[in-house]
mmCIF file as gemmi writes it, N, C-alpha and C atoms, coordinates in Angstrom:
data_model
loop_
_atom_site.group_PDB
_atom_site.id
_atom_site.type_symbol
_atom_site.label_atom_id
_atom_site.label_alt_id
_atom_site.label_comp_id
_atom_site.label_asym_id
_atom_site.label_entity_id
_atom_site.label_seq_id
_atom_site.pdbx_PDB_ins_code
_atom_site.Cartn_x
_atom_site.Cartn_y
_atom_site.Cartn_z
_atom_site.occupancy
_atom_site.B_iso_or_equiv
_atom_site.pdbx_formal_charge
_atom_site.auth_seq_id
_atom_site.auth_asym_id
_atom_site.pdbx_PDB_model_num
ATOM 1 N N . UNK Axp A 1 ? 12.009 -7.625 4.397 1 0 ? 1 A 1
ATOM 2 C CA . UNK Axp A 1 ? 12.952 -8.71 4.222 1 0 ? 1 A 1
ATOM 3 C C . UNK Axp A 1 ? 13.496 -8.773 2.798 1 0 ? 1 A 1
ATOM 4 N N . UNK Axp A 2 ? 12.679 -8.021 1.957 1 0 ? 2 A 1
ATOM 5 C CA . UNK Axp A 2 ? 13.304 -7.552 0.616 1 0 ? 2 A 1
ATOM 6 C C . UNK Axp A 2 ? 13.103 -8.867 -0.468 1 0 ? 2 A 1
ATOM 7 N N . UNK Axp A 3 ? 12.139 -9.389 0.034 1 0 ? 3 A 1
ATOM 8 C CA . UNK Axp A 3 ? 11.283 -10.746 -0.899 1 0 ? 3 A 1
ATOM 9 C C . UNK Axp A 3 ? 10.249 -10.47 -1.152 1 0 ? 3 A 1
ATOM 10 N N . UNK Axp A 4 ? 10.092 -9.688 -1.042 1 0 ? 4 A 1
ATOM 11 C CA . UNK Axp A 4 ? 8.147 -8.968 -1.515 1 0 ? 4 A 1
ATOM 12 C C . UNK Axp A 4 ? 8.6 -7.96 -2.295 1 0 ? 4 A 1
ATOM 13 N N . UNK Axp A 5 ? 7.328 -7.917 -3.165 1 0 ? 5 A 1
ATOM 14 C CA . UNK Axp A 5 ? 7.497 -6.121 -3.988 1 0 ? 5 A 1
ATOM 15 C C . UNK Axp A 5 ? 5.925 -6.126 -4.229 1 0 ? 5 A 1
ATOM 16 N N . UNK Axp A 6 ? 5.995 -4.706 -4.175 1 0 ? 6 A 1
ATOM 17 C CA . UNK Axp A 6 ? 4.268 -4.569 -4.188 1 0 ? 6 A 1
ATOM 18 C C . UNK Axp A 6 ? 4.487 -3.474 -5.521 1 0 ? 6 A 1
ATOM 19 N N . UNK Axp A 7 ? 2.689 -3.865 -6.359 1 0 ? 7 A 1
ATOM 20 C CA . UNK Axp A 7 ? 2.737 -2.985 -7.267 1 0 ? 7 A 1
ATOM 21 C C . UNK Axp A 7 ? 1.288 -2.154 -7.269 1 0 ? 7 A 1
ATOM 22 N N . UNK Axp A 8 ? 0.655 -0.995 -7.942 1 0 ? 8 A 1
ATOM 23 C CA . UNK Axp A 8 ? -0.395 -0.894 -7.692 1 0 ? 8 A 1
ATOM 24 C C . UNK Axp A 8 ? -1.301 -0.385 -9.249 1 0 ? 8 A 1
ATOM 25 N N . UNK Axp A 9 ? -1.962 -0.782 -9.871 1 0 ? 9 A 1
ATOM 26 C CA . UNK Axp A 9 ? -2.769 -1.012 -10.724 1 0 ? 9 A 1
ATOM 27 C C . UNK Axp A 9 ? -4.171 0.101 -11.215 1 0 ? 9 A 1
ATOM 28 N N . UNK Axp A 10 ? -4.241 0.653 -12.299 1 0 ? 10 A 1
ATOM 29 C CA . UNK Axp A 10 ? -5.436 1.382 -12.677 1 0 ? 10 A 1
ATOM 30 C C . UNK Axp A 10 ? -6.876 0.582 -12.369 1 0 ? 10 A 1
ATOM 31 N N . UNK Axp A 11 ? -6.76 -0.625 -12.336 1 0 ? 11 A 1
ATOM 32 C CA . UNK Axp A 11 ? -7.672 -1.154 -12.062 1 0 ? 11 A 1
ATOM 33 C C . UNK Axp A 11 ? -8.443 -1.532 -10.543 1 0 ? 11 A 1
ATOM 34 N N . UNK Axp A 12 ? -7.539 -0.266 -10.368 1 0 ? 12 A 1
ATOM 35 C CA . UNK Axp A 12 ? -7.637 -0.285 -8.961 1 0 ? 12 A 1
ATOM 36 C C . UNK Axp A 12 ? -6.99 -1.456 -7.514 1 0 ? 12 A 1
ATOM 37 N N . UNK Axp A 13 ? -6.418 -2.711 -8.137 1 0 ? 13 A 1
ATOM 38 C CA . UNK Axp A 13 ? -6.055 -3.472 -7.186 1 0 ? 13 A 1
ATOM 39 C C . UNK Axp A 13 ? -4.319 -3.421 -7.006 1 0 ? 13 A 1
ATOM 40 N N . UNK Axp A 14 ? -3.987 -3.922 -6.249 1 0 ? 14 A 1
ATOM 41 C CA . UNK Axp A 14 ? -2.79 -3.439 -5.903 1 0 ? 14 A 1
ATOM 42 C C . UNK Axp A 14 ? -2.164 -5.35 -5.382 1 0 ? 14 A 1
ATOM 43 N N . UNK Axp A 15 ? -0.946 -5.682 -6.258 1 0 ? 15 A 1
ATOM 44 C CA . UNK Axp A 15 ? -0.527 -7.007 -6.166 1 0 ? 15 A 1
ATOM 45 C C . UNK Axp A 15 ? 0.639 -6.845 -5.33 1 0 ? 15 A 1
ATOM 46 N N . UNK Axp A 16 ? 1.024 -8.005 -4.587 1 0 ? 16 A 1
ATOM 47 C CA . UNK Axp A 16 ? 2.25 -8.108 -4.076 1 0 ? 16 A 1
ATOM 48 C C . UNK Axp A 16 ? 2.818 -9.433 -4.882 1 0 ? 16 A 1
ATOM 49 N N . UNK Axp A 17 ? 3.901 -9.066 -4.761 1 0 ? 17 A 1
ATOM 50 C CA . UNK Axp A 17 ? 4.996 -10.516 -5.952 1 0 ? 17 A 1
ATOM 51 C C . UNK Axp A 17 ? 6.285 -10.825 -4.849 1 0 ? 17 A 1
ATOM 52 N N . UNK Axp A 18 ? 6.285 -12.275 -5.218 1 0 ? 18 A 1
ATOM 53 C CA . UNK Axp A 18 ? 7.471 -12.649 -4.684 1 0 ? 18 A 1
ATOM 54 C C . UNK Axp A 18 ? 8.248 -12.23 -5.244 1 0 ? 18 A 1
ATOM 55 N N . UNK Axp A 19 ? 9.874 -11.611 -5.174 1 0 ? 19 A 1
ATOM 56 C CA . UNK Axp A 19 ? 10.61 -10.821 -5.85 1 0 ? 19 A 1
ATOM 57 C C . UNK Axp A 19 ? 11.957 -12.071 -6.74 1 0 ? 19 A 1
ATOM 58 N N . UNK Axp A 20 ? 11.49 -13.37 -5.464 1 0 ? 20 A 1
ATOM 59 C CA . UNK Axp A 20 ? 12.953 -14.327 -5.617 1 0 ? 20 A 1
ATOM 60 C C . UNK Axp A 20 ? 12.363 -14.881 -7.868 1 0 ? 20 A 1
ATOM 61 N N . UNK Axp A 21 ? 10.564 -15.369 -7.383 1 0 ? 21 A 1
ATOM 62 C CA . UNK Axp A 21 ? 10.432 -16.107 -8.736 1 0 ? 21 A 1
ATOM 63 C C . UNK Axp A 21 ? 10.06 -15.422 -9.513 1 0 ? 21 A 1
ATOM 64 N N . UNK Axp A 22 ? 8.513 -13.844 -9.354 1 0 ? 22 A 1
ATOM 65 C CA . UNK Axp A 22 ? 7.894 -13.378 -9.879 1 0 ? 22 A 1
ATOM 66 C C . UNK Axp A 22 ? 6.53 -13.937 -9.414 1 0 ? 22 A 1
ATOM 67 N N . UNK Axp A 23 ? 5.812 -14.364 -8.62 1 0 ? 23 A 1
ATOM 68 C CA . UNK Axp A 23 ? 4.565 -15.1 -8.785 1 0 ? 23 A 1
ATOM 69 C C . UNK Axp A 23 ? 4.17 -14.32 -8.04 1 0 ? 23 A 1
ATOM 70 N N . UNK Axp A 24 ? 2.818 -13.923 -7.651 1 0 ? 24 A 1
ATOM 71 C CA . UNK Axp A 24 ? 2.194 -13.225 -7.076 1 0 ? 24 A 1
ATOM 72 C C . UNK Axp A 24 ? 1.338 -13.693 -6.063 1 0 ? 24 A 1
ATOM 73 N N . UNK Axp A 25 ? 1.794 -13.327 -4.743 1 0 ? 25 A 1
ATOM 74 C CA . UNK Axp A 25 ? 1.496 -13.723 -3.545 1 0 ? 25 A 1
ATOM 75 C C . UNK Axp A 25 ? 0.149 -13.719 -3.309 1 0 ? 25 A 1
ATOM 76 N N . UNK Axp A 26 ? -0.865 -12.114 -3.587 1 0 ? 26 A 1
ATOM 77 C CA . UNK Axp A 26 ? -1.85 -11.864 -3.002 1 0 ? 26 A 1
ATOM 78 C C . UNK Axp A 26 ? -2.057 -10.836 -3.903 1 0 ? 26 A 1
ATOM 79 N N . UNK Axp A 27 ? -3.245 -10.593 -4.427 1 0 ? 27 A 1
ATOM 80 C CA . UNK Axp A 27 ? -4.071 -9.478 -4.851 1 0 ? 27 A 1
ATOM 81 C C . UNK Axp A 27 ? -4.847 -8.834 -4.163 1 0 ? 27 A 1
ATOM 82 N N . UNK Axp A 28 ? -5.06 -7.759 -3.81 1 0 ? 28 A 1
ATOM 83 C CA . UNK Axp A 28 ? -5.968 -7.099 -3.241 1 0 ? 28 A 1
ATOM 84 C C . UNK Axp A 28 ? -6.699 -5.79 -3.505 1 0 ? 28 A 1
ATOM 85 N N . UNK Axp A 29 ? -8.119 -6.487 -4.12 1 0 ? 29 A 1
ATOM 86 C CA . UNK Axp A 29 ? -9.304 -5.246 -4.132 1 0 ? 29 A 1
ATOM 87 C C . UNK Axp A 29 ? -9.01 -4.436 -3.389 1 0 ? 29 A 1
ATOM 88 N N . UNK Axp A 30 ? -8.88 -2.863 -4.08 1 0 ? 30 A 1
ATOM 89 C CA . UNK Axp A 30 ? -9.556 -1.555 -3.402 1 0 ? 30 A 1
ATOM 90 C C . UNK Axp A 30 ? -10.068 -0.727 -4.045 1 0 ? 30 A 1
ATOM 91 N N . UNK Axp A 31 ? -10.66 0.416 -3.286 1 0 ? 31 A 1
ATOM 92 C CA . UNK Axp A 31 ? -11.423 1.389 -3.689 1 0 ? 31 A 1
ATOM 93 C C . UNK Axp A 31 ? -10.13 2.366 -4.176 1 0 ? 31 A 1
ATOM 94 N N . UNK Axp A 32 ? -8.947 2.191 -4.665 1 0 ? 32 A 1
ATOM 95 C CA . UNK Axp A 32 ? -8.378 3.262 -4.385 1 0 ? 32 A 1
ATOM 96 C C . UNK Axp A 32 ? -8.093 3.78 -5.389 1 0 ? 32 A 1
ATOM 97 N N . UNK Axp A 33 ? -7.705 4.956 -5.853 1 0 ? 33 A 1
ATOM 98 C CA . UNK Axp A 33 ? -6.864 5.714 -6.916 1 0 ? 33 A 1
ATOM 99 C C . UNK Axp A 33 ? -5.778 4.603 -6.759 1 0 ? 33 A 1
ATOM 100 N N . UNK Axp A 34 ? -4.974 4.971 -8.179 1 0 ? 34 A 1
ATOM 101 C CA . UNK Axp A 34 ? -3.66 4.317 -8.693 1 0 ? 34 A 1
ATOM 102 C C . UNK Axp A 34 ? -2.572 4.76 -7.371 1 0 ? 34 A 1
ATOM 103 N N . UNK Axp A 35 ? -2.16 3.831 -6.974 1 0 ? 35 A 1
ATOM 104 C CA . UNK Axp A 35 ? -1.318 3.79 -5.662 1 0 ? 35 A 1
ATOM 105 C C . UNK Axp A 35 ? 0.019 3.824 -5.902 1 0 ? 35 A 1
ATOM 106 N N . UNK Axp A 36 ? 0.433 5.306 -5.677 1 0 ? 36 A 1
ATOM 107 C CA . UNK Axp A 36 ? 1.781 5.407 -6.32 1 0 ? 36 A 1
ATOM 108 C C . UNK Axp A 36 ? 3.279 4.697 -5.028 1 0 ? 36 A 1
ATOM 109 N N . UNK Axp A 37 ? 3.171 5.12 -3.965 1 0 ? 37 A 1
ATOM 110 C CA . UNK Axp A 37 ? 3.749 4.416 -3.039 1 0 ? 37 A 1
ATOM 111 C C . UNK Axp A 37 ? 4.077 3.274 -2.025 1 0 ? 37 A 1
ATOM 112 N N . UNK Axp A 38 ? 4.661 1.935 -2.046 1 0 ? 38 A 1
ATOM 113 C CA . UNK Axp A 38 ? 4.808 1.294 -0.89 1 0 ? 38 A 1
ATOM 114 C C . UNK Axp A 38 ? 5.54 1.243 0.496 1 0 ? 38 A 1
ATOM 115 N N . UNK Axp A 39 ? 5.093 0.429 1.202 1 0 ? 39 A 1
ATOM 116 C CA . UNK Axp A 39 ? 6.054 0.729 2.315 1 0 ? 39 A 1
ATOM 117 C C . UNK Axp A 39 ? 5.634 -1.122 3.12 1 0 ? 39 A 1
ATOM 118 N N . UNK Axp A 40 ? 6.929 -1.65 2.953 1 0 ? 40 A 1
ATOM 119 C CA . UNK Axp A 40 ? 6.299 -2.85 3.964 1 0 ? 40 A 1
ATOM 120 C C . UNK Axp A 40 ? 7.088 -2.408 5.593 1 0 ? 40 A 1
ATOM 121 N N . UNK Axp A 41 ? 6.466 -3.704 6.242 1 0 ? 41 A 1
ATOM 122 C CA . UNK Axp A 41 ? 6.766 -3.415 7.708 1 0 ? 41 A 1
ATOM 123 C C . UNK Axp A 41 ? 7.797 -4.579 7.285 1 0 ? 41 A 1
ATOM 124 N N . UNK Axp A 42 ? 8.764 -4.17 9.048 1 0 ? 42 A 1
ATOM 125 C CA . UNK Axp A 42 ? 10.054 -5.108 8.637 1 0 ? 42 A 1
ATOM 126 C C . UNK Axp A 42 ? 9.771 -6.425 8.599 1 0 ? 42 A 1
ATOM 127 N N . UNK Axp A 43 ? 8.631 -7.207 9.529 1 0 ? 43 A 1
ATOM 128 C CA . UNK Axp A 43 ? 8.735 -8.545 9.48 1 0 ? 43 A 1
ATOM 129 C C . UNK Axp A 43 ? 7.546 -8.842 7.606 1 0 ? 43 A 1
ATOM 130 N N . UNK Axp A 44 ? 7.903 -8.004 6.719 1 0 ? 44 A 1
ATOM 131 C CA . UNK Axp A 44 ? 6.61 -7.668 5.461 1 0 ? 44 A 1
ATOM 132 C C . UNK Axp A 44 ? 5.331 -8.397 5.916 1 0 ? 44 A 1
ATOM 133 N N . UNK Axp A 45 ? 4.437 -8.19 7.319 1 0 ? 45 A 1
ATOM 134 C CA . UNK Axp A 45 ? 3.151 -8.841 7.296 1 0 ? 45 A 1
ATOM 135 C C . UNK Axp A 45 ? 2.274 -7.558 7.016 1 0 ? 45 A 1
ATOM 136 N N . UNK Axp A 46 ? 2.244 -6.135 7.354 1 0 ? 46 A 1
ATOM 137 C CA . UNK Axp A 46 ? 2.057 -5.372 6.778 1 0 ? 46 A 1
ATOM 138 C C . UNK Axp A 46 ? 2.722 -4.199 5.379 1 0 ? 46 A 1
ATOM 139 N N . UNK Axp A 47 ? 1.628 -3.669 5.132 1 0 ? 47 A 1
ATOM 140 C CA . UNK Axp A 47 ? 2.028 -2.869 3.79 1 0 ? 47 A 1
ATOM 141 C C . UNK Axp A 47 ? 1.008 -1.658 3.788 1 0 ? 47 A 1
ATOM 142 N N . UNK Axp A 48 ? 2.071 -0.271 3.327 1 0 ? 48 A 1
ATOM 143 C CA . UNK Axp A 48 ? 1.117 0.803 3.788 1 0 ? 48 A 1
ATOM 144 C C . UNK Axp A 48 ? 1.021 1.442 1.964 1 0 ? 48 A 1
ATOM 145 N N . UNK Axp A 49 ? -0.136 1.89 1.719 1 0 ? 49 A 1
ATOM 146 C CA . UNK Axp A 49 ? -0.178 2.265 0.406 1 0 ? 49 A 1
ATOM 147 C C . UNK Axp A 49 ? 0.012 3.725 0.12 1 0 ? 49 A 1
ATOM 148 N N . UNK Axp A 50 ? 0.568 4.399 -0.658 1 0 ? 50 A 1
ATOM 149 C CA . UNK Axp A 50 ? 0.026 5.88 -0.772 1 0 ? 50 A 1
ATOM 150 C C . UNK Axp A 50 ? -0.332 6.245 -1.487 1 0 ? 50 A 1
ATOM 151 N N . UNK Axp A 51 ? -0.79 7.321 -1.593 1 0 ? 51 A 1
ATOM 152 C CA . UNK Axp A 51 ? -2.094 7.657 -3.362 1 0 ? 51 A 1
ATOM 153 C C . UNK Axp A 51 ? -2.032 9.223 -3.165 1 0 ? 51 A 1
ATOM 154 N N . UNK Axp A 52 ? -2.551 9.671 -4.126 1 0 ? 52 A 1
ATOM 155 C CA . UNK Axp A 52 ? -2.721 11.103 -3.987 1 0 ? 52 A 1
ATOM 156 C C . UNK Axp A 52 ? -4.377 11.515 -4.682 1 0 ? 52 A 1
ATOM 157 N N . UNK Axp A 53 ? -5.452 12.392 -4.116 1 0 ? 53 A 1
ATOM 158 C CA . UNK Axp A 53 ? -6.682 12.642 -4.475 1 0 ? 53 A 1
ATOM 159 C C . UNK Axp A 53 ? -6.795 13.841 -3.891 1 0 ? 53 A 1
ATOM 160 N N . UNK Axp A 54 ? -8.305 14.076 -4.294 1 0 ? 54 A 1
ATOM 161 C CA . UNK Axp A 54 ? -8.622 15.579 -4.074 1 0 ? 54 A 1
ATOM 162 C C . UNK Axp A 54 ? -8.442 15.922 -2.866 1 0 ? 54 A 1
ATOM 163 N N . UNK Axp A 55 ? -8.141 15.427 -2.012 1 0 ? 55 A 1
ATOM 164 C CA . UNK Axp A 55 ? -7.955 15.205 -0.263 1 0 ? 55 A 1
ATOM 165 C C . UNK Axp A 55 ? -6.442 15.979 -0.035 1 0 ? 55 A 1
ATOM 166 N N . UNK Axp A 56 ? -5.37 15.568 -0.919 1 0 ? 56 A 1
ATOM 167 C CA . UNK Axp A 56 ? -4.532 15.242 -0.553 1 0 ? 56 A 1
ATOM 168 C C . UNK Axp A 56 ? -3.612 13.595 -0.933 1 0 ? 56 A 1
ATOM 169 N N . UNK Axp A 57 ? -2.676 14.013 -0.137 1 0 ? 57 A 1
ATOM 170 C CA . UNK Axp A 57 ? -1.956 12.628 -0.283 1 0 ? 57 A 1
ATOM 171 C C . UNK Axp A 57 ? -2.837 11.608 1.309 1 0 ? 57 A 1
ATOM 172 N N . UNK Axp A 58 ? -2.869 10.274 0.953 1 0 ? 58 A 1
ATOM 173 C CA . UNK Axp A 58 ? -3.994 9.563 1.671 1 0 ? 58 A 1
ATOM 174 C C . UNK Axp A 58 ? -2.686 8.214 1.572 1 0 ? 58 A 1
ATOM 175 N N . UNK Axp A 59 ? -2.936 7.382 2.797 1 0 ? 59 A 1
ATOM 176 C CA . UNK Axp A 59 ? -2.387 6.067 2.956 1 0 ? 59 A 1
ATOM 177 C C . UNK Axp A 59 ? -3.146 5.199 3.407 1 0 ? 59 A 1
ATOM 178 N N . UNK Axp A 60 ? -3.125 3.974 3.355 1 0 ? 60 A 1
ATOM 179 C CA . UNK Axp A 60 ? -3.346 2.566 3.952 1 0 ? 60 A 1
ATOM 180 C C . UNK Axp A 60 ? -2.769 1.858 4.189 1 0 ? 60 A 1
ATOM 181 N N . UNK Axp A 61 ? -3.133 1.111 5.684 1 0 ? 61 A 1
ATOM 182 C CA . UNK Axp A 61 ? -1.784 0.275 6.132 1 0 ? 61 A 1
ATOM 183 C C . UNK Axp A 61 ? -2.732 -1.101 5.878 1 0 ? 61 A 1
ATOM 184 N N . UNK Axp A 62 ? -2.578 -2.373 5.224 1 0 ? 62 A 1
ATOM 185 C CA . UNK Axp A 62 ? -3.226 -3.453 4.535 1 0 ? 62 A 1
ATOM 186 C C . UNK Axp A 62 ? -2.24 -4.389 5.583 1 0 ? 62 A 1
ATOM 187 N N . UNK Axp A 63 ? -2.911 -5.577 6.198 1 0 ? 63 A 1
ATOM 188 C CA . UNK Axp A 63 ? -2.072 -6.624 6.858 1 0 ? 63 A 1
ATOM 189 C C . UNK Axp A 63 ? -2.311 -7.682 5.183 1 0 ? 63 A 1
ATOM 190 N N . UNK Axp A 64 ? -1.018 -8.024 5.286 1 0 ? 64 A 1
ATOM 191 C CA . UNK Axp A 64 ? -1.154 -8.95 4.194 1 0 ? 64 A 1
ATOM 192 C C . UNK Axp A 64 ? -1.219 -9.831 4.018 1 0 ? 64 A 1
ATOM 193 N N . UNK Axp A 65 ? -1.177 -10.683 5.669 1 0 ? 65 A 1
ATOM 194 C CA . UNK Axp A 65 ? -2.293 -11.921 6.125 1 0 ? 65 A 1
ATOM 195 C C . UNK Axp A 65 ? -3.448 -12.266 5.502 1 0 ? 65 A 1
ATOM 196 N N . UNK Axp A 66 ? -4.257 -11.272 6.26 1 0 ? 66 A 1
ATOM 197 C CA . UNK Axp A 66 ? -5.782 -11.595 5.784 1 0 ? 66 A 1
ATOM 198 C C . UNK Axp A 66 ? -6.15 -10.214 4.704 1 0 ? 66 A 1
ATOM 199 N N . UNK Axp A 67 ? -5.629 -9.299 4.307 1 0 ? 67 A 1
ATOM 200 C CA . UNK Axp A 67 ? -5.947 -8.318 3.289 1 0 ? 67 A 1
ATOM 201 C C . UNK Axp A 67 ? -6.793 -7.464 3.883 1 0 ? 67 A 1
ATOM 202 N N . UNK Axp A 68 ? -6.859 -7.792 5.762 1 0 ? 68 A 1
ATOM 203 C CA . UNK Axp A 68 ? -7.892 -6.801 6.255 1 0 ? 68 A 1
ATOM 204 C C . UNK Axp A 68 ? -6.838 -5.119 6.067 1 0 ? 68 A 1
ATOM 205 N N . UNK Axp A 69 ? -7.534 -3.898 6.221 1 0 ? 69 A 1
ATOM 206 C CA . UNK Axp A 69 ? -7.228 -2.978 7.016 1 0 ? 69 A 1
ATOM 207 C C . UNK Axp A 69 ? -7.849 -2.376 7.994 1 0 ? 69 A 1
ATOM 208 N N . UNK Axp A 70 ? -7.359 -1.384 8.797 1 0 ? 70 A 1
ATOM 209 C CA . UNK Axp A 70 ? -7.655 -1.091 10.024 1 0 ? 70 A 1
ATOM 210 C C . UNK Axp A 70 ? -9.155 -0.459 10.114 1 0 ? 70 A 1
ATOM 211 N N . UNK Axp A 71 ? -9.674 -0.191 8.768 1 0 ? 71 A 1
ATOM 212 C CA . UNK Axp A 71 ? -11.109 0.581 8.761 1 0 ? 71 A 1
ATOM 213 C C . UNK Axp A 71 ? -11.018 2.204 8.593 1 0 ? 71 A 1
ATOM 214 N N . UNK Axp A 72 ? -9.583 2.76 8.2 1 0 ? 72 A 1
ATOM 215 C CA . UNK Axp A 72 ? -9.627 3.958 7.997 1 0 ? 72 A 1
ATOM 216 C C . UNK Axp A 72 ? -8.341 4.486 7.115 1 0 ? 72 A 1
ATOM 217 N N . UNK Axp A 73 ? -8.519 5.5 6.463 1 0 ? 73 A 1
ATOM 218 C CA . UNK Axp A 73 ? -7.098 6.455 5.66 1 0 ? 73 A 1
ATOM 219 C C . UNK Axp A 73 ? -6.711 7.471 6.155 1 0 ? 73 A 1
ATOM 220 N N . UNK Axp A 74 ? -5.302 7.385 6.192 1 0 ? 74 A 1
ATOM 221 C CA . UNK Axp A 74 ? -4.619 8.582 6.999 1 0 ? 74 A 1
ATOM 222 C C . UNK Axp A 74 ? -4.932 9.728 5.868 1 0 ? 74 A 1
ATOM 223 N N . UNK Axp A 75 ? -5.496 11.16 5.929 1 0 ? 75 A 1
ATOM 224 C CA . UNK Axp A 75 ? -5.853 11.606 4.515 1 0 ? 75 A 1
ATOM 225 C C . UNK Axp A 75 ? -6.037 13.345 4.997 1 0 ? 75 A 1
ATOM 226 N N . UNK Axp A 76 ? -6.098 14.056 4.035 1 0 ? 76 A 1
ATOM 227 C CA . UNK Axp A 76 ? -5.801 15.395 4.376 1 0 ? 76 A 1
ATOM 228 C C . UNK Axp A 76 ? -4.215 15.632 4.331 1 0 ? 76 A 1
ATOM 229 N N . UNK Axp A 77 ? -3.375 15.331 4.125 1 0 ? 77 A 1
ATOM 230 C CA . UNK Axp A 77 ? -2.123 15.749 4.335 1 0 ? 77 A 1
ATOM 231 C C . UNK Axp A 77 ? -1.659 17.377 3.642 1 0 ? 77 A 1
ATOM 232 N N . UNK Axp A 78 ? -2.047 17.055 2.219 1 0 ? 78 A 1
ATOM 233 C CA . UNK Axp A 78 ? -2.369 18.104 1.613 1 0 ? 78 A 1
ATOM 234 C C . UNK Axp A 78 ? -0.799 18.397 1.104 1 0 ? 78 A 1
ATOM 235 N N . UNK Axp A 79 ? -0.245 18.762 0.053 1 0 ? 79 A 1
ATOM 236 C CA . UNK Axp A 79 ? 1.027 19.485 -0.708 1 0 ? 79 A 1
ATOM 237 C C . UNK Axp A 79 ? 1.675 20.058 0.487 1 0 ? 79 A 1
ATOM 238 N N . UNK Axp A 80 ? 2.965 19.726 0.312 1 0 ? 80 A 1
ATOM 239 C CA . UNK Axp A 80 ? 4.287 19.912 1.101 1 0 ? 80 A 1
ATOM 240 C C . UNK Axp A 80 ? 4.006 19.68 2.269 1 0 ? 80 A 1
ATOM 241 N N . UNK Axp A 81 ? 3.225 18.481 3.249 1 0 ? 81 A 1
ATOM 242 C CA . UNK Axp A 81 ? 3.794 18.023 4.441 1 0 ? 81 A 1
ATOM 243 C C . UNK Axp A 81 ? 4.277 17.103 4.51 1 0 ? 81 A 1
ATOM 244 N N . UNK Axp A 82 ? 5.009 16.533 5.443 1 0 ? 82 A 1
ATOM 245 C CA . UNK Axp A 82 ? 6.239 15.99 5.826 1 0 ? 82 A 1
ATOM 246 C C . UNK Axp A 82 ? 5.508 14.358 5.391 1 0 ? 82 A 1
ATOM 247 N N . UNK Axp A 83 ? 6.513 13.396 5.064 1 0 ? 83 A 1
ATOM 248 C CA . UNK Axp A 83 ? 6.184 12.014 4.606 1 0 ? 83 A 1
ATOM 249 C C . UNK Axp A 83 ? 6.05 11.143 6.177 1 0 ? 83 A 1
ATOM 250 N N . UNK Axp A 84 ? 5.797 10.607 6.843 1 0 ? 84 A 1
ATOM 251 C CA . UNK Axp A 84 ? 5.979 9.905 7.767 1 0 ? 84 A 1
ATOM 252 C C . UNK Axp A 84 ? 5.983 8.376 7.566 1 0 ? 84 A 1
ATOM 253 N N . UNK Axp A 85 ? 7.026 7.684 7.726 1 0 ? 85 A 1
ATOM 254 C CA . UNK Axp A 85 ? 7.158 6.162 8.411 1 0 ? 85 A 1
ATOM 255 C C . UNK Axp A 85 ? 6.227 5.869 9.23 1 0 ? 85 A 1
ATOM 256 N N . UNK Axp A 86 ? 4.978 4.798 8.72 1 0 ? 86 A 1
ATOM 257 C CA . UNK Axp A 86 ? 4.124 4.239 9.664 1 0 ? 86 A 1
ATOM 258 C C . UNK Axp A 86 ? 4.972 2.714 10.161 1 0 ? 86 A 1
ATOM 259 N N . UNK Axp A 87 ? 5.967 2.194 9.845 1 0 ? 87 A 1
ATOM 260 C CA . UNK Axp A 87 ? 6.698 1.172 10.799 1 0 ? 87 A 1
ATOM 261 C C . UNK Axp A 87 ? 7.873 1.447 10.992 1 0 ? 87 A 1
């Protein structure tokens, strides 16, 4: 809806901001490397993260409701495969 912006942090947590004032909606702890990519879903209740590690490039899709995720990372992708749209 283009009122959210997500950012992602060495400190491992990754913020979402309202884009209209600047205030920050939700923080959310992770385990993750510095999260270079976002992606919200169209109605923004989800948000998918991307990172890159010894794996490969790795994602998470975070509901930004409750800050749950699904219990797993899409991971292995590995240098030069294709990007995919998870919404």
């Amino acid at each position: 809806d283009g009122l959210k912006l997500a950012s992602g942090s060495c400190d491992e947590s990754v913020r979402v901001w309202d884009a209209r004032n600047g205030d920050v909606l939700r923080v959310l702890e992770t385990d993750l490397a510095l999260v270079r990519r976002f992606h919200f879903s169209s109605d923004s209740s989800k948000l998918t993260c991307a990172w890159a590690n010894q794996n490969g490039i790795c994602s998470r899709v975070v509901d930004l409701r409750t800050g749950d995720h699904p219990g797993f990372d899409v991971e292995k992708h590995g240098c030069g495969s294709t990007e995919k749209r998870l919404f």
